[in-house]
Phi, psi and omega in degrees: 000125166292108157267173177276176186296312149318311169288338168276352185261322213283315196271348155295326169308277196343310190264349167300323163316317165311294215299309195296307207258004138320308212274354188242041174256308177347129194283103154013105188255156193164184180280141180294167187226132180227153205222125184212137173232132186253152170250109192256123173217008174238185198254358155316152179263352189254282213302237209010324169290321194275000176254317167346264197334310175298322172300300181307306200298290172337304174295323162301298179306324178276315169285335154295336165246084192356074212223148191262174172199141166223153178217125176238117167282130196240149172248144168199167183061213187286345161300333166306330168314319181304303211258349178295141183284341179250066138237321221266126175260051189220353189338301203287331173307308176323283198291316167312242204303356155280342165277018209183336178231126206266177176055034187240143171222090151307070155322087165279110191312135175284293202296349179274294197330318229247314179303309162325280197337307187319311208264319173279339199108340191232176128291151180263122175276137182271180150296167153291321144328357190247128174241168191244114201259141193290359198199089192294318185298291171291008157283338186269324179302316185312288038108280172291329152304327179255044195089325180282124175333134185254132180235145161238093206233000000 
């Protein structure tokens, strides 16, 4: 098969293009970023702890070796007592690493909310460190779908 002179130029673009959009497709270099998302579902004070401990411990490691890390703790079902202000016996653990460890993201499920609410009568005060995602269950799913590693304590 011949091509033409017109056709030879056409399939050097092409491939100079290919070449061109490889080279700015290339991944970045810089330090990695690992990403983990936990699941807090019971109302211990020890599991809460122990996704702390894990969450500090992650953050240590990775920043001696100069590497970024986000962690989203996500609480739902009875595990929602760790972000509540009047039930969570970690308040203070709480507020110390969310002031002192960057990239830890504290979740609270809106549907175990809007059920406490239901069920007590009141409304619920969160910690301040806490933000609320509409669904725990489908955040972790979200989360995980989008690469990030899963933990469960």
């Amino acid at each position: 098969m011949m091509l033409s002179r017109r056709g030879v130029s056409g399939l050097a673009a092409l491939l100079a293009g290919l070449g061109a959009s490889r080279a700015t497709a290339a991944p970045a270099t810089g330090p990695k970023t690992h990403r983990v998302a936990m699941q807090v579902s019971s109302r211990e004070g020890g599991v809460f702890d122990l996704a702390l401990n894990n969450a500090v411990n992650l953050a240590r490691e990775y920043s001696e070796q100069a590497e970024e890390l986000e962690v989203e703790i996500v609480a739902y079902g009875p595990g929602l007592h760790m972000l509540r202000a009047d039930t969570s016996p970690v308040t203070a653990r709480i507020h110390s690493i969310s002031e002192s460890v960057p990239g830890i993201v504290l979740s609270a499920c809106g549907n175990t909310i809007k059920a406490m609410e239901k069920a007590e009568g009141h409304p619920l005060e969160l910690l301040s460190h806490v933000g609320i995602v509409p669904a725990g269950a489908v955040r972790l799913v979200t989360l995980q779908e989008a690469g990030w590693s899963y933990l469960r304590v």
